[in-house]
N, C-alpha and C positions, 0 to 999 in steps of 0.2 A: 810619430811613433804610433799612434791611434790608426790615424788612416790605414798602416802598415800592418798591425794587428789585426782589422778588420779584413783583411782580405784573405787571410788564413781560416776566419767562422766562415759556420753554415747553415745555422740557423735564422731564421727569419728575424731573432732579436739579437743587438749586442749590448753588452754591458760593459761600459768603462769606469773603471774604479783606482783612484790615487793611489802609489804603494803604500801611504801611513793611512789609510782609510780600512773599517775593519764592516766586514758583512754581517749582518744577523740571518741566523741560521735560517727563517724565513723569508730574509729580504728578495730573494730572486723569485721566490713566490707571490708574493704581493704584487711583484711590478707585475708578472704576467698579468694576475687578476687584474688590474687598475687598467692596464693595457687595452687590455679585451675588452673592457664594462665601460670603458671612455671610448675607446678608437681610437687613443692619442699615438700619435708616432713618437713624442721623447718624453719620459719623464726623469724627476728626479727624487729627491727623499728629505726626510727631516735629517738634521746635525744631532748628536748625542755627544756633546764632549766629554772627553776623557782626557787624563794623564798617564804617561809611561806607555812602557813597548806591551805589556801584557794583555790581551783582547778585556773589553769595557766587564764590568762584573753584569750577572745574571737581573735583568731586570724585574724577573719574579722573586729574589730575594733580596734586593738592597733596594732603596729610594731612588728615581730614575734621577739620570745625570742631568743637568743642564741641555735643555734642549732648545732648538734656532728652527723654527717653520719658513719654508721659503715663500714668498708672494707670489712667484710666477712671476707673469707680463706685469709687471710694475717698474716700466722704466723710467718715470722719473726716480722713483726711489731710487732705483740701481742705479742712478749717478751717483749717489752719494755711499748706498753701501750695496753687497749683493745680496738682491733679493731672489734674485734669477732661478738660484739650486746649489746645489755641491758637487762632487767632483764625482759623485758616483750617480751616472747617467744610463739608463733605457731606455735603446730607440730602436726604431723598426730598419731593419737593415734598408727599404725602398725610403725611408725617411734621413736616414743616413745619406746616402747617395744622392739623394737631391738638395741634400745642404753643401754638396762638393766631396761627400767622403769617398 
């Protein structure tokens, strides 16, 4: 289904994102900056857990929720849990296509 959907953008970046996964009104801005200030072809984000269907509450007003930093390239750890990233991914569409997308 990803593959499938990428072929429909057009932009030089795609972003794939879980349906129960929710954005921060800045998150698609950040990856660009990270993107550019790195060179990296994929990134991914910190977890904010939440409960219920209603988007996470405003982090400038409440105490921020539980939060999971991922390690990147830590594969030994990533046998045991994922340390890799989450399910909402920034990559560069020629980085895409060379992992087989």
């Amino acid at each position: 289904a990803r593959n499938l959907g990428a072929t429909y953008g057009q932009g030089e970046y795609i972003m794939f994102m879980d349906e129960d996964n929710y954005a921060k009104p800045e998150e698609i801005a950040t990856f660009v900056k990270a993107a550019l200030g790195s060179g990296s072809g994929l990134l991914t984000c910190f977890v904010d857990y939440f409960q219920g269907v209603d988007p996470p509450p405003d982090p400038s007003r409440h105490l921020h929720p539980p939060s999971y930093m991922f390690l990147g390239n830590a594969l030994e750890l990533g046998i045991q849990k994922n340390v890799l990233g989450d399910a909402n991914m920034f990559v560069r569409r020629p980085a895409f296509t060379a992992a087989g997308g």
